[in-house]
N, C-alpha and C positions, 0 to 999 in steps of 0.2 A: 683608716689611719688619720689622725688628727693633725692638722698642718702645722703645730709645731713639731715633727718630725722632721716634714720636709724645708722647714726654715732654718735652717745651722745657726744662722747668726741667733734667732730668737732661741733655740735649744740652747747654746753656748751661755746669752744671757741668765737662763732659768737655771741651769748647772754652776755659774759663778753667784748669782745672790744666794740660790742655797746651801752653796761652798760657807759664805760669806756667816748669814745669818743662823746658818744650823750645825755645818760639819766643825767650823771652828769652835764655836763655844762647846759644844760636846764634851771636845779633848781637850779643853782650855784646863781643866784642873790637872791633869795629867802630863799634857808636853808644855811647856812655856814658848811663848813667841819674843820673850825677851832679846834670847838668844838668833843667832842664824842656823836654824834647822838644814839637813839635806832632807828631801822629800821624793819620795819614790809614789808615782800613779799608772796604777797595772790597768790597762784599760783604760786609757785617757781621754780614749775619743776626740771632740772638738776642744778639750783640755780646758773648759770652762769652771772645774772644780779647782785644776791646779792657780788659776787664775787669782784668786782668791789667797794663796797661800805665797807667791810673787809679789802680793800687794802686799805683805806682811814683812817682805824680805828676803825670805826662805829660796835657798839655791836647790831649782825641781829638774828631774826627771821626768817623762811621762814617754812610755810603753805601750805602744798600741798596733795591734794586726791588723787592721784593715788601713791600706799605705793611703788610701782614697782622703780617711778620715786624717790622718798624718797631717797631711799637704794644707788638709784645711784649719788643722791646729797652728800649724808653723804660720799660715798666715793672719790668724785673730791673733798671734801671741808672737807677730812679727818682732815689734820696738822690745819684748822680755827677752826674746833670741838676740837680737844685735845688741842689749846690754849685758848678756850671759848669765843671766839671770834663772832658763831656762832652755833642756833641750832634749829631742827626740828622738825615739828608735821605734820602727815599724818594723817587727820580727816579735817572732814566737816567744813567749819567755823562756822556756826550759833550752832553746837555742843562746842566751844569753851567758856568758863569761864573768861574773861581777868582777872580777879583777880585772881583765881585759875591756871588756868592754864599757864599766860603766867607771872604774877605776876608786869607788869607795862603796862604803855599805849603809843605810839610813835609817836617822832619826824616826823616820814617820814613812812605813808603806799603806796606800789607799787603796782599796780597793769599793767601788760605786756602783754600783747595780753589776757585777763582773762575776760573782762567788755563783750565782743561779747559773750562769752559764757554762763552764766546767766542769768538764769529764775530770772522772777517778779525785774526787774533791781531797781526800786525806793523804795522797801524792802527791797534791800542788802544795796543799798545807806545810806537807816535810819540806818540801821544795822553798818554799819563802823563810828559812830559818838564815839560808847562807847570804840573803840581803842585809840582814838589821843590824844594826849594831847593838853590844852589849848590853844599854838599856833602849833596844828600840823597842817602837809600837806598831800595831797596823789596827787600821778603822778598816769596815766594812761595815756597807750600807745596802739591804738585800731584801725582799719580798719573801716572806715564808711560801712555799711551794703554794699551799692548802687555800692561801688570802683569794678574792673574791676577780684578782684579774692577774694571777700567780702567772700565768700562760703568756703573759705579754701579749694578750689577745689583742690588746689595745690598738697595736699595728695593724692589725688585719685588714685590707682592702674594703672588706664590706661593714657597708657602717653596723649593720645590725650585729655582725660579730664580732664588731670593733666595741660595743656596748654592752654585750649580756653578760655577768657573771660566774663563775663556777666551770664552764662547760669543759674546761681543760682537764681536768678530774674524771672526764669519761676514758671507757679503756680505750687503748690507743688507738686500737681499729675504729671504731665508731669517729675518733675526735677527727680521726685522718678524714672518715667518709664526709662529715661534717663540712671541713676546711675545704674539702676537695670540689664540693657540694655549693659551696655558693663563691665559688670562681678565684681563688687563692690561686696564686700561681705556682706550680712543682715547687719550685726557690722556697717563696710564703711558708708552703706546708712543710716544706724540709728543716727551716730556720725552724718554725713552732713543734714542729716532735720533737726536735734537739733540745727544746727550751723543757719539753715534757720529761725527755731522760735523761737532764741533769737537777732541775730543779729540786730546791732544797728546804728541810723544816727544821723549825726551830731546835727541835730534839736532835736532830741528825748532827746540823752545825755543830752542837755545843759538844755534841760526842765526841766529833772529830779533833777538837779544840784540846779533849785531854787526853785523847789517843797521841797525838802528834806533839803533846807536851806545852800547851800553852795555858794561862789563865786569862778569867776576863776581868779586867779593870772594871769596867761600864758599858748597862746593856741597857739600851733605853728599846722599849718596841712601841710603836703607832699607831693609834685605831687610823689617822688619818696623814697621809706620807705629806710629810715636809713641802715634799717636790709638787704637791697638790696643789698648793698656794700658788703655786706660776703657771700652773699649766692648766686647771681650772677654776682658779679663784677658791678655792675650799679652805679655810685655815687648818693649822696644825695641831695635830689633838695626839695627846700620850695616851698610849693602851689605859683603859683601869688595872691599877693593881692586883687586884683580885683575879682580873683576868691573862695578866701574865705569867701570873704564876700555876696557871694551870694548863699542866700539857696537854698538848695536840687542839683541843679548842682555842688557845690564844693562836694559833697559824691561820684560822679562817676568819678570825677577826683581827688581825693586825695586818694593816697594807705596809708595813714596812721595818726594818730590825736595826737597828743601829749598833755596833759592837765596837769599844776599841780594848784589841789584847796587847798582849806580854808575851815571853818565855819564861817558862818556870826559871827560877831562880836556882 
């Protein structure tokens, strides 16, 4: 595991400048910041992407399960909560009410490294229509399954399988024996098979996108993820051409998919 995992404050920072420097201009031709946006963040974690979008003006939401991670959003984004600027729910989403409980529906739902992790992906997708408004968006920002550390191996206790490439790609028996193998703990292995039975490729996503009735505005994919640049100094590099337009090979060369949609009209 690389210690900016275990730094929130430094994660938070590397999630709000690439809030700043990449997720905004993305959508900048598409949503206007003129305006005051509502903003919905499914998966907000230390809420360093919403961050970013409070500096702009924009009145946020952010939505996140783990209450631990909650506690510690509400206190990096204390002074945005006391100017109301922004605020939080730690519950499930399909547990959520939008009229009740969030009391309007948004310009802009995010979703950041969030879509890989979700069971029954084309039932969350029907599921996010009754947030948006009439012409809302949602960005997702996600690892194709297939990419070279799809597994989130990254985290992994041991540095050496916190480093090697590909190996999440084995069948699930061997990947388990593997993780189990150089000292992951039950928790460790149970989080990364769950990363193995949801994760997702580029072909899959876009399937579900016109099964569930959406379009895509703009799709940028990455030989080299954005988020690279903070966490190990790598600059940011867009897929070739060439190579994103070819299925199932542009998944093991791109670290990362950038999308923002619509609903069909």
């Amino acid at each position: 595991m690389f210690d900016f995992h275990k730094d929130k404050q430094r994660y938070f920072n590397m999630q709000y400048t690439n809030s700043k420097e990449y997720i905004l201009p993305f959508i900048k031709k598409h949503i206007s910041h003129d305006k005051k946006l509502d903003v919905l963040e499914i998966g907000c974690a230390e809420a360093g992407v919403l961050k970013a979008f409070t500096d702009k003006g924009h009145q946020c939401v952010g939505i996140e399960l783990d209450p631990n991670r909650t506690e510690i959003a509400k206190a990096f984004m204390a002074e945005e909560m006391e100017s109301g600027k922004i605020e939080f729910m730690s519950k499930n989403i399909y547990d959520i009410d939008v009229k009740k409980d969030l009391k309007t529906t948004f310009d802009l739902i995010i979703l950041k490294d969030v879509i890989e992790h979700i069971h029954d992906q084309a039932k969350f997708m029907s599921f996010l229509h009754k947030f948006l408004k009439p012409d809302g968006k949602i960005f997702f920002g996600f690892p194709p399954w297939q990419m070279p550390f799809g597994g989130h191996q990254q985290v992994a206790k041991s540095k050496v399988l916190s480093s090697v490439p590909y190996y999440h790609m084995l069948p699930r028996s061997i990947y388990k024996w593997i993780l189990k193998a150089f000292g992951e703990s039950p928790q460790k292995v149970e989080n990364m098979l769950e990363i193995k039975d949801t994760g997702i490729s580029i072909e899959r996503f876009e399937k579900i996108l016109k099964k569930e009735n959406y379009t895509t505005l703009k799709r940028q994919l990455y030989l080299i993820n954005p988020i690279y640049k903070y966490k190990f100094g790598l600059s940011a590099r867009k897929q070739l051409g060439i190579i994103s337009a070819i299925p199932v090979l542009r998944n093991f060369l791109s670290t990362c998919a950038y999308y923002l949609i619509e609903e069909n009209k």
